[in-house]
C-alpha positions as CSV (number, residue, x, y, z in Angstrom):
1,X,-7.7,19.6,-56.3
2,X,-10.0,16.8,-54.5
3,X,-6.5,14.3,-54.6
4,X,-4.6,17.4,-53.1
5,X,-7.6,17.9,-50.3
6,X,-8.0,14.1,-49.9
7,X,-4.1,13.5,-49.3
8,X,-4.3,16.6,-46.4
9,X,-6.7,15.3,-44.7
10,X,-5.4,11.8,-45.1
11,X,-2.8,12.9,-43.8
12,X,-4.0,15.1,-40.7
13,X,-6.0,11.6,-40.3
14,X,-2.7,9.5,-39.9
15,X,-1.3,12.3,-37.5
16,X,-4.2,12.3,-35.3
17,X,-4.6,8.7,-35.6
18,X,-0.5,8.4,-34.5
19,X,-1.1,10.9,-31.8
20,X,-3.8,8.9,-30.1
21,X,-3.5,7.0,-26.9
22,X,-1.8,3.6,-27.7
23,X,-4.9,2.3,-25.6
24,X,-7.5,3.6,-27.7
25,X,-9.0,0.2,-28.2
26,X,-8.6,-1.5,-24.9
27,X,-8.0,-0.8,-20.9
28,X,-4.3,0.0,-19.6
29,X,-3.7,-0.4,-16.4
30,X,-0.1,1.6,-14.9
31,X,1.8,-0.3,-12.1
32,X,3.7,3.4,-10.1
33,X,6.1,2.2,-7.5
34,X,9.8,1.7,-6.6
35,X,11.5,-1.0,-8.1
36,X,15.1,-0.6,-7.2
37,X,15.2,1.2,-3.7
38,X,14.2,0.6,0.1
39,X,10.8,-0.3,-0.9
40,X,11.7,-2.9,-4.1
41,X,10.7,-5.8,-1.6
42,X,8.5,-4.4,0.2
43,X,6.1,-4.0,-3.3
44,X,8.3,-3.6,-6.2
45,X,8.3,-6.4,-9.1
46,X,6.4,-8.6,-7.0
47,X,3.7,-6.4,-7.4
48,X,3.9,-6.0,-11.1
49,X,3.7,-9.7,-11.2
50,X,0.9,-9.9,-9.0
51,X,-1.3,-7.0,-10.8
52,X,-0.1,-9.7,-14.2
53,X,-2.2,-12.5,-12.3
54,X,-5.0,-10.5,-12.0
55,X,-5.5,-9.7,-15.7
56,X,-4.3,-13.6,-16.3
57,X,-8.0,-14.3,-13.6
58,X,-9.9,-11.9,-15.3
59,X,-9.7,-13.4,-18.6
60,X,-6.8,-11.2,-20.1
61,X,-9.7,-9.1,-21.6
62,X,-12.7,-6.5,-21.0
63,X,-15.1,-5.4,-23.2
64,X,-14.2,-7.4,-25.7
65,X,-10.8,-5.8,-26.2
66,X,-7.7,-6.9,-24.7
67,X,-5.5,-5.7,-21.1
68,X,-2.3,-3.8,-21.0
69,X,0.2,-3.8,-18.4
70,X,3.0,-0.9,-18.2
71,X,4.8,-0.4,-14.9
72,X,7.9,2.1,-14.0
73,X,10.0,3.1,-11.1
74,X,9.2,6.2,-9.5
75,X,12.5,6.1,-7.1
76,X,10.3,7.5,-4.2
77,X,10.8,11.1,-5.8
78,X,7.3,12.5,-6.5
79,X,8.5,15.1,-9.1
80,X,9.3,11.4,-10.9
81,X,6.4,10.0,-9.9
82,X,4.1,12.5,-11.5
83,X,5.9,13.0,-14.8
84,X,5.5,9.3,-15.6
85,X,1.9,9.5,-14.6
86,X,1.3,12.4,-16.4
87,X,3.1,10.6,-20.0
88,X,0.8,7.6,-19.0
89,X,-2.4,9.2,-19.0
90,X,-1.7,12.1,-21.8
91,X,0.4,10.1,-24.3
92,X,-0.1,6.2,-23.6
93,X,-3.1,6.2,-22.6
94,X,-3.3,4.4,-19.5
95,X,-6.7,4.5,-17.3
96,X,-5.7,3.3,-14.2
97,X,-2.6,3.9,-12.2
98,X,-1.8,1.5,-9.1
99,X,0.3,0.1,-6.0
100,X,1.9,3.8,-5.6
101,X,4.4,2.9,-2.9
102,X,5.7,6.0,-0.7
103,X,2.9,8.5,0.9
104,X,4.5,11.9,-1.2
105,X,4.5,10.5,-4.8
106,X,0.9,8.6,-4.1
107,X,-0.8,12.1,-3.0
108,X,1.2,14.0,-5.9
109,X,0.0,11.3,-8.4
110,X,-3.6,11.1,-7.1
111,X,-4.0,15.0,-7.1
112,X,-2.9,14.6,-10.9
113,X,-5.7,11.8,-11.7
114,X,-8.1,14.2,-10.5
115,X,-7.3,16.8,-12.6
116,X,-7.2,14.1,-15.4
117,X,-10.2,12.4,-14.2
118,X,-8.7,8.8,-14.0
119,X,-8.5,6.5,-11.1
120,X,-5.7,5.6,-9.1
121,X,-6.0,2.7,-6.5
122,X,-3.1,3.3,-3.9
123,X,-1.8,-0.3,-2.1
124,X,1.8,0.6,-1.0
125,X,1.2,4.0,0.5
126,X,-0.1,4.3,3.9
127,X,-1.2,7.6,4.7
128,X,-4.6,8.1,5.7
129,X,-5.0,11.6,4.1
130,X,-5.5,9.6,0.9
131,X,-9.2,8.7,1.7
132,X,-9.3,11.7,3.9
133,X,-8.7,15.3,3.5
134,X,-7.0,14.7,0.2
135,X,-10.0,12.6,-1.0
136,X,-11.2,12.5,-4.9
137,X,-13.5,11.4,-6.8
138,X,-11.0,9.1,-8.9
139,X,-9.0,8.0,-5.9
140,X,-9.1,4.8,-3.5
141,X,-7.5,3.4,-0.9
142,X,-6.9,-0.8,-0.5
143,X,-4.7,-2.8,1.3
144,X,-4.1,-0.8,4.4
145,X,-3.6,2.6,5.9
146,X,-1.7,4.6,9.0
147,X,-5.0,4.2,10.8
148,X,-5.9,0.7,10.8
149,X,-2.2,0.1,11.4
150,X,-2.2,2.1,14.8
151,X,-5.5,0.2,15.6
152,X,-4.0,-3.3,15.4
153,X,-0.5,-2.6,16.6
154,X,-0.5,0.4,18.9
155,X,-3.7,-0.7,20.4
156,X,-2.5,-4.0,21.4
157,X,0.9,-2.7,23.1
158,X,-0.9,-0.6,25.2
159,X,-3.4,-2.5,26.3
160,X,-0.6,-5.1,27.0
161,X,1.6,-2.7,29.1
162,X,3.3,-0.5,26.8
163,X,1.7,2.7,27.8
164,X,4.7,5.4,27.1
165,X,5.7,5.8,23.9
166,X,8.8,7.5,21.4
167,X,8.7,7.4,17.5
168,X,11.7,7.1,15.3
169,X,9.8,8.6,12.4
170,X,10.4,8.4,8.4
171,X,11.0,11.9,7.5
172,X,8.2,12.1,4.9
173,X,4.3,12.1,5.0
174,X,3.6,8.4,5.6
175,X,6.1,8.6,9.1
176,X,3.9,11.7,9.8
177,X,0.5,10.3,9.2
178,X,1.5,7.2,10.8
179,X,3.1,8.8,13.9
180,X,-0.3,10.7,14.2
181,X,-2.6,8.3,13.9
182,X,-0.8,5.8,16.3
183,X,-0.3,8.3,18.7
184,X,-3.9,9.3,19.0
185,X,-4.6,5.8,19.5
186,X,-1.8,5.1,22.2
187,X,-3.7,8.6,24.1
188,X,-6.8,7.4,23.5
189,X,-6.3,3.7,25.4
190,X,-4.8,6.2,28.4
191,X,-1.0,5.9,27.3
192,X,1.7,8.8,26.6
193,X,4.1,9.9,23.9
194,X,7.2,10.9,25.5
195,X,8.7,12.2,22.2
196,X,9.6,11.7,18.6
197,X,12.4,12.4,16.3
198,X,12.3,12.0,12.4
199,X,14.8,9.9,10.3
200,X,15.5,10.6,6.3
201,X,14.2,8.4,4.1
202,X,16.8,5.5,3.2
203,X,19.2,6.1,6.7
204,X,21.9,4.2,7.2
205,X,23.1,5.2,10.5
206,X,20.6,5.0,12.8
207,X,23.1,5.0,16.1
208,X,22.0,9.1,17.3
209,X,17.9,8.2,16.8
210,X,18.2,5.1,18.7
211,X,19.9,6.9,21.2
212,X,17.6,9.9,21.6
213,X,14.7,6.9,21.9
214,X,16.7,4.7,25.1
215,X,17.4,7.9,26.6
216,X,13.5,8.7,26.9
217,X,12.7,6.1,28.7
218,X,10.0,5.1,27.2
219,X,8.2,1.2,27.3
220,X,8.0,1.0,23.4
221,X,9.8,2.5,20.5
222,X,7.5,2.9,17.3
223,X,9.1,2.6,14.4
224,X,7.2,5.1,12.2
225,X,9.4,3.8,9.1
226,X,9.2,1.1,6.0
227,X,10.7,-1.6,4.5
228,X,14.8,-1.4,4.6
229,X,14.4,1.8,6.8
230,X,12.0,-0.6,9.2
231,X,15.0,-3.9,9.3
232,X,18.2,-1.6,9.3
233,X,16.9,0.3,12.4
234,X,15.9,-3.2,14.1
235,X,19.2,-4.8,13.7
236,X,20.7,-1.4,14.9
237,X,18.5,-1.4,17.8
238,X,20.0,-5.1,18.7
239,X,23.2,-3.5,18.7
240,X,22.5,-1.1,20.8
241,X,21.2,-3.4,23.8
242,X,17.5,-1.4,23.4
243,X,15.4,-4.9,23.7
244,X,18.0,-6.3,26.3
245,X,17.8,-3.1,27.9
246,X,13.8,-3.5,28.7
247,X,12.5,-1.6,26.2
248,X,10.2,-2.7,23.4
249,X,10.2,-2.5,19.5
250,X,7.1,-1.6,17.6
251,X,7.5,-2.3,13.9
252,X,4.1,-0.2,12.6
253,X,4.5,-0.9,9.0
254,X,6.5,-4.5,8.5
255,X,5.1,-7.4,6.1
256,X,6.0,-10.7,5.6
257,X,8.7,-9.0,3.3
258,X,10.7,-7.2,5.8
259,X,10.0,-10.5,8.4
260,X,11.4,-12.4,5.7
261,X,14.3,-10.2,5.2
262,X,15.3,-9.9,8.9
263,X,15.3,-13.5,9.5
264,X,13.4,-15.0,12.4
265,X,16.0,-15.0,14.7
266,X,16.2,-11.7,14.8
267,X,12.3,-10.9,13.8
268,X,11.1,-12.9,16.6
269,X,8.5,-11.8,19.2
270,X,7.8,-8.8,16.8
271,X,4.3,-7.7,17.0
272,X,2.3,-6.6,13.5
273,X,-0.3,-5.5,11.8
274,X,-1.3,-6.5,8.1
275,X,-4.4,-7.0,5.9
276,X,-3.1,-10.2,4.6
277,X,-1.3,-13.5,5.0
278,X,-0.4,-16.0,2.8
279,X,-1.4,-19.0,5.8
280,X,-4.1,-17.6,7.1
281,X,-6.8,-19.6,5.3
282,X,-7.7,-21.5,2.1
283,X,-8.0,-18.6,-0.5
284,X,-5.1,-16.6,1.0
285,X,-3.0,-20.3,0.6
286,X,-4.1,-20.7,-2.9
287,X,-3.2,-17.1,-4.0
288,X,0.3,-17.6,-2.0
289,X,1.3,-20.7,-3.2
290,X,0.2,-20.0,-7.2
291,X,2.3,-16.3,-6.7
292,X,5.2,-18.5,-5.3
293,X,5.3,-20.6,-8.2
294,X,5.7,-17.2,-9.8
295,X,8.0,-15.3,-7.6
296,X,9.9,-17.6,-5.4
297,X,8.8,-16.1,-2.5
298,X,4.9,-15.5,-0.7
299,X,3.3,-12.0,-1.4
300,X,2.7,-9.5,1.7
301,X,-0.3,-7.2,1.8
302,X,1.0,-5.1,-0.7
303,X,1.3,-7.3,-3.3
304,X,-1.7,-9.2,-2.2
305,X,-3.4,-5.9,-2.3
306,X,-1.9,-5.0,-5.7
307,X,-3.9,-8.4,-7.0
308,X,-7.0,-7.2,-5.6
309,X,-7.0,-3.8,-6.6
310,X,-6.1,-4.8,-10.4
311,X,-8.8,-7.0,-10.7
312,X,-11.7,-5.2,-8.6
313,X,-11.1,-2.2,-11.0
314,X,-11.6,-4.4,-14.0
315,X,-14.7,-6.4,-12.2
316,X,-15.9,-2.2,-12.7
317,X,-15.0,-1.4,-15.5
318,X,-17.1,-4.6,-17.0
319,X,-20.5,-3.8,-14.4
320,X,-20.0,0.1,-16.0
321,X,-19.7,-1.1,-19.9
322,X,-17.3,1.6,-20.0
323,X,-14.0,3.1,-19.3
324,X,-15.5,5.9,-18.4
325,X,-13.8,6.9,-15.1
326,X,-17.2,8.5,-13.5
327,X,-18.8,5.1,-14.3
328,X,-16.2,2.5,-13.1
329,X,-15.8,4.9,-10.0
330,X,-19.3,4.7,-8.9
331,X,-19.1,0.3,-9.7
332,X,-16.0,0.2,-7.6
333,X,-18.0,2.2,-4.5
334,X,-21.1,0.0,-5.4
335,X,-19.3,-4.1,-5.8
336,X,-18.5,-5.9,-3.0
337,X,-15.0,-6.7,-2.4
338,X,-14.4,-11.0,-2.3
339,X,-11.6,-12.5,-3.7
340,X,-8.0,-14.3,-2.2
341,X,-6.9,-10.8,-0.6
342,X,-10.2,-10.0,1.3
343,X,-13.9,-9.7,1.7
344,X,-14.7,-5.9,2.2
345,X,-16.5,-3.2,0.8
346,X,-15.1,0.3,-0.4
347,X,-16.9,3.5,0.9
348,X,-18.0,6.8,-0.8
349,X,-14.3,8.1,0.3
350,X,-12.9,5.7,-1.7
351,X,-11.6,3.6,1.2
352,X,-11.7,0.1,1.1
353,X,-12.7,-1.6,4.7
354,X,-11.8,-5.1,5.5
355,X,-10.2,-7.3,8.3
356,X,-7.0,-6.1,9.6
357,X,-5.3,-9.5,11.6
358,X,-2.7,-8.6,14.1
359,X,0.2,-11.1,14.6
360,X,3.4,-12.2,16.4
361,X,6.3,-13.3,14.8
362,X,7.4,-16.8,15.4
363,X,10.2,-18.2,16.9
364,X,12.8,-20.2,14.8
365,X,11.6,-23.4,16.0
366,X,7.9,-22.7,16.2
367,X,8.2,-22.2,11.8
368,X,6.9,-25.4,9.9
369,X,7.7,-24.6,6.8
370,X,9.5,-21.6,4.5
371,X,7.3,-18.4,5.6
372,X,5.6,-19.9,8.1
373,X,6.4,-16.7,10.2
374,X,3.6,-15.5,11.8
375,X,0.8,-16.2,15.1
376,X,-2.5,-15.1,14.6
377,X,-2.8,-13.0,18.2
378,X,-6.3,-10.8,17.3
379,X,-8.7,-10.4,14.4
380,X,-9.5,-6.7,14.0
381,X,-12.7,-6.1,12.4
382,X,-13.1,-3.7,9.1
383,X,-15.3,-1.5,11.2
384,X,-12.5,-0.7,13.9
385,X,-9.6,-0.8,11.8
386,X,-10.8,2.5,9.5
387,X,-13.4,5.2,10.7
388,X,-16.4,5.8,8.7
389,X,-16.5,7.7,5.8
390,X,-17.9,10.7,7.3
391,X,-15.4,10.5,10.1
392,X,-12.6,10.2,7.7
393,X,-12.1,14.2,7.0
394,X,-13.3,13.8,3.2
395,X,-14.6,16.5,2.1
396,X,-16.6,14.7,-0.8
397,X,-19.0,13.0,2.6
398,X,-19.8,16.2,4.2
C-alpha cells in the first residue's frame, strides 16, 4: 500500500513538477514585437539582438541563476499579441515582456500583465496613454512617447514658420495619440490644424491622402505614421510635387532606421525627433559601433531603448533580491537610469524621463561616414519632453 501511495504521489510530483514554468529557477525575459512586417526595421530582430547584449553586460546571470531570452512576432494584431503573452507568463514562465512595437498590442498586452502581475517595459510603442490613463502598476514606458515627440518636432516647426498644420494619420491608436499630442502642441505655440485624415496601417497607395493634405493648404504635413508607412508616404509625397510645391514634411515618428531606408537623398532636410543616436557622444558610439559588429547596421532609439530597458529591469530585479514583480517594480521607480542609451530617471507612472535631441537630416555630401545622417539642431530636456507624473492622467498619482 505505502509503494502504491508513494508511486501517486511520485507521480502527481512529476506532473506538477512538468507543469511548472520552464523558468522556475531563473529570470525570462519576453522580446513582443513585429518581426516580419512594416515595423521589422524599425525594432524587429535588431531588438532581440540588442535586449541579447544586455543580458551578455549584465553578466548573463541574476541571483545566482542564469537569463532566458524568448522573443515572437506579434504581426501588429493584438489578438496575437496577447495570446503569446498570455502562453509566456502562464506556461513558460517568462517575467518580463518588452520592446512591444505598435500602440494596440502594447496596451492589450500591458492590461494583461496587470491582471498577471508582471512587468512589461514598452520601447517601440508610442502612445502616451501607456504611462497615462492606461497606467499600471507593472507597466513602464522607455525610449520615447507621442508627447515628447510633438515637443521636439512639432514645436520646432512652428516656432520656425510652420504654423498651419494637416495630419496623414496611421489608422490605429499610436496615429491617434500622436496626432493629439502634436496638435496640442502646434495650438499651444499659436499655430492651427487645418485637418486630418487617417491612413490603414501598412498602405500602399497613399496618392488620395496626399491629395486631401496639398489641397488644404497647409505649411506642414505631419506624418502621424511609422516605419514603412512613414518612407512609402515620403517618396509618394516627392511624386506628387508636395515639397516642390511649398509645402513641408513632418516625419513625427522616423529613426535612423527609416533615414537609413529612404536614403539621404531623398531623407534630406528632414526634421526629427529621437531619444538616441548612435554619434552623438562617447557611450552612444561605443554601444553603436559594438551592436554594428553585431547587426551590420547602427541601432535607432528603439533598439537602443530595447538595450536599456533589458538591462535596467535586471539592475531591479538584483537591488529587489527577488523576482517578485511588486519588488523589482518599486527598484525600477527607485534606480537611476545611466547607461549607453541615456541618463534619466523613471517616475511613479512608470514613465521613464530623459533627453529628447531634435535633429536634421544631412545632406549627401555633408555624411562622413556610413550613418553619419543626422545634425544635432536642439537638445530637449527630460523635463519638457514628458509632463510630470501627476500631469500625465495616471490614475495611480492622483
Amino acid at each position: 500500500m505505502r509503494s502504491a501511495v508513494s508511486a501517486i504521489i511520485g507521480g502527481a510530483l512529476g506532473a506538477a513538477l512538468a507543469a511548472a514554468p520552464v523558468s522556475a529557477q531563473g529570470v525570462k525575459i519576453g522580446i513582443l514585437n513585429d518581426q516580419s512586417g512594416v515595423y521589422a526595421d524599425y525594432g524587429g530582430r535588431g531588438s532581440v539582438e540588442a535586449a541579447r547584449m544586455a543580458i551578455e553586460d549584465f553578466g548573463g546571470e541574476v541571483l545566482g541563476q542564469k537569463i532566458e531570452l524568448v522573443s515572437a512576432d506579434h504581426q501588429n494584431k493584438p489578438d496575437v499579441g496577447v495570446t503569446i503573452a498570455r502562453r509566456w507568463y502562464d506556461v513558460d514562465g517568462v517575467d518580463m515582456i518588452t520592446e512591444l512595437t505598435t500602440s494596440s498590442v502594447a496596451l492589450a498586452v500591458q492590461e494583461l500583465s496587470k491582471e498577471k502581475k508582471k512587468i512589461d517595459i514598452v520601447i517601440g510603442a508610442a502612445t502616451s496613454r501607456i504611462t497615462g490613463d492606461a497606467c499600471t502598476p507593472y507597466g513602464f514606458h522607455w525610449a520615447f512617447d507621442t508627447h515628447a515627440l510633438g515637443v521636439g518636432t512639432g514645436g520646432a516647426l512652428v516656432k520656425s514658420g510652420g504654423d498651419s498644420w494637416f495630419f496623414l494619420t496611421a489608422d490605429y491608436a499610436f496615429g491617434y495619440s500622436l496626432e493629439k499630442d502634436t496638435s496640442e502642441i502646434v495650438t499651444a505655440n499659436g499655430g492651427k490644424v487645418l485637418g486630418s485624415v487617417r491612413v490603414p496601417l501598412n498602405s500602399s497607395d497613399f496618392s488620395s491622402f496626399l491629395l486631401r493634405a496639398q489641397d488644404s493648404k497647409a505649411k506642414v504635413i505631419g506624418l502621424a505614421n511609422a516605419g514603412l508607412d512613414t518612407t512609402n508616404s515620403i517618396k509618394q509625397a516627392a511624386e506628387f510635387g508636395v515639397v516642390a510645391g511649398g509645402q513641408k514634411l513632418a516625419g513625427l515618428l522616423m529613426t535612423l532606421a527609416e533615414v537609413h531606408g529612404l536614403g539621404l537623398e531623398a531623407a534630406q532636410g528632414l526634421v526629427l525627433t529621437e531619444g538616441y543616436y548612435w554619434n552623438l557622444n562617447d557611450r552612444t558610439r561605443n554601444f553603436g559601433q559594438r551592436y554594428f559588429k553585431r547587426v551590420g547596421r547602427m541601432p535607432n532609439m528603439v533598439q537602443a531603448g530595447t538595450y536599456s530597458a533589458t538591462l535596467s529591469y535586471l539592475k531591479a530585479v538584483k537591488a529587489a533580491g527577488t523576482r517578485d514583480a511588486d519588488a523589482v517594480a518599486a527598484k525600477l521607480k527607485e534606480l537611476p537610469v545611466d547607461d549607453d542609451f541615456a541618463q534619466g530617471r523613471v517616475q511613479p507612472n512608470g514613465r521613464m524621463v530623459h533627453d529628447m535631441y531634435l535633429f536634421e537630416v544631412k545632406k549627401p555630401s555633408e555624411s562622413t561616414a556610413p550613418f553619419d545622417y543626422y545634425r544635432l539642431l536642439a537638445t530637449v530636456p527630460g523635463s519638457e519632453a514628458y509632463p510630470s507624473a501627476k500631469d500625465s492622467g495616471c490614475p495611480l498619482t492622483r
